[in-house]
N, C-alpha and C positions, 0 to 999 in steps of 0.2 A: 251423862256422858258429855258433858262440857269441853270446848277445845278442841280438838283437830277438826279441820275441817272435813265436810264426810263428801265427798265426790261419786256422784250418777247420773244415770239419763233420767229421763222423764218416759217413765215405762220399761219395763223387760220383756213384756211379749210380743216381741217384732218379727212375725214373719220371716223379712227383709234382711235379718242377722242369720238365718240357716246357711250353714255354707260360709258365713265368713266371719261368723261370732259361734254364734249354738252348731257343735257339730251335726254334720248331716244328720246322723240316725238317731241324736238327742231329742225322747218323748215329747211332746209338748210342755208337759204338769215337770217335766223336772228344767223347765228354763229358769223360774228363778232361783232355785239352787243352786243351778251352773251361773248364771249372773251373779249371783253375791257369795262364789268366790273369788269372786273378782274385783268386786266395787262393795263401798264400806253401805252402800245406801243407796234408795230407789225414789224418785218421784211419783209418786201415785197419780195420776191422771183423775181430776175432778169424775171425768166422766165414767171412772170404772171404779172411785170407793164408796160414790155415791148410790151404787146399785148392789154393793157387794153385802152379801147375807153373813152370817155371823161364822158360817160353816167353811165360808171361801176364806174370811181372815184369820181363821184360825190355821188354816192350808196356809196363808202364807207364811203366817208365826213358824210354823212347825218345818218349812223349806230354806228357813234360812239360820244361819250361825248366832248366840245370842246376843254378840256386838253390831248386830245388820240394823239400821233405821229404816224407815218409811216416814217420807217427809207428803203430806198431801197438799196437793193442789189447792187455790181456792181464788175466787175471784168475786163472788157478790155474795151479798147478805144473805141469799138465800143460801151459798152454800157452808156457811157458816154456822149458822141455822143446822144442820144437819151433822156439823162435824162433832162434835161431842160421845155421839154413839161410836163411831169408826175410833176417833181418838183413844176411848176406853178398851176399844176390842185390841186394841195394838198395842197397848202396854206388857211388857215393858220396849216394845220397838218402835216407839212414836218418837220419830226425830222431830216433828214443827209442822206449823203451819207456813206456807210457801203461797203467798199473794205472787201477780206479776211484778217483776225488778228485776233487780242486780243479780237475784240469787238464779235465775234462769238465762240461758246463753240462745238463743235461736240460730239454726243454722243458719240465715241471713244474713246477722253480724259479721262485718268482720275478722279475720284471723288472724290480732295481730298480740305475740306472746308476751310482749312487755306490757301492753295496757292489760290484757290477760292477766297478768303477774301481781301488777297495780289491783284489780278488782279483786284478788280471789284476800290477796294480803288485807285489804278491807272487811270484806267479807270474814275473813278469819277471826276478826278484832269485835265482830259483833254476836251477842247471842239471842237475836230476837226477842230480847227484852225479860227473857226466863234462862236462867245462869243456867240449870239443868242440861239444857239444850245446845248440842254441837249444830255450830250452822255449817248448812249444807250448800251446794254449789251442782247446778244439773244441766246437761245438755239435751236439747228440744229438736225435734228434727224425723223425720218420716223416710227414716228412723234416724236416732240421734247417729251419729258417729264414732264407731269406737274408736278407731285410730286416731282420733280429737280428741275421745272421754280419753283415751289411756293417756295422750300427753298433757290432758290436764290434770289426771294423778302424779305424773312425771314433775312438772311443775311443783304440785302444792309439794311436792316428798322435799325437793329442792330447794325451795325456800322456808320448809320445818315448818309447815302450818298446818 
């Protein structure tokens, strides 16, 4: 799945989003199905695909659309180390490995949509070194921001990336 850029947070099970993302009476187990019809792709949080059993990735394969990635996290050699089992359980929805960079937005940063514009247009131009792979673009934040994720879908649609 090479090319377009795939835009999501870092994590879909936010609490924090009931009420102004997940509707109120939306079950818990059906939140990422309701998130990825919305977003092409999910950031998996180091800390929750490194614990996840084979039975929970397959729950997520089967919640989502067949064009849905799952980009994971990863940050040291040790979780590296460990990526290869998750990586296989997720085929065919393994969008990448996702080290700390560009490819992650912290709600800290700044909001400003022209250097926005600038990074996501970079970011479009590269494929993490395996042409296969659509690079991805996620917003980080407790909990990310929808009305920031959406207008950074709004964006990439704008500039055809």
């Amino acid at each position: 799945m090479a090319g377009r850029l795939v835009i999501g947070a870092r994590g879909w099970d936010h609490p924090q989003w009931a009420g102004s993302f997940f509707p109120d009476d939306l079950p818990e187990d059906w939140r990422l199905t309701y998130y990825s019809n919305e977003f092409s792709g999910v950031l998996v949080p180091v800390s929750l695909w490194r614990v996840a059993d084979a039975k929970s990735v397959r729950a997520w394969k089967e919640a989502v659309a067949e064009e849905f990635l799952f980009y994971l996290e990863f940050g040291t050699a040790e979780d590296y180390r460990h990526v290869e089992r998750t990586r296989q359980s997720l085929h065919p929805h393994f969008g990448g490995l996702v080290p700390p960079g560009p490819n992650i937005m912290h709600a800290n940063e700044p909001w400003d949509l022209r250097k926005l514009g600038q990074r996501l247009t970079q970011l479009a131009g590269e494929t993490g070194g395996a042409a296969e792979f659509a690079p991805g673009f996620f917003l980080a934040g407790y909990p990310p921001d929808i009305a920031r994720l959406r207008e950074v879908r709004l964006l990439t649609d704008l500039l055809m990336l």
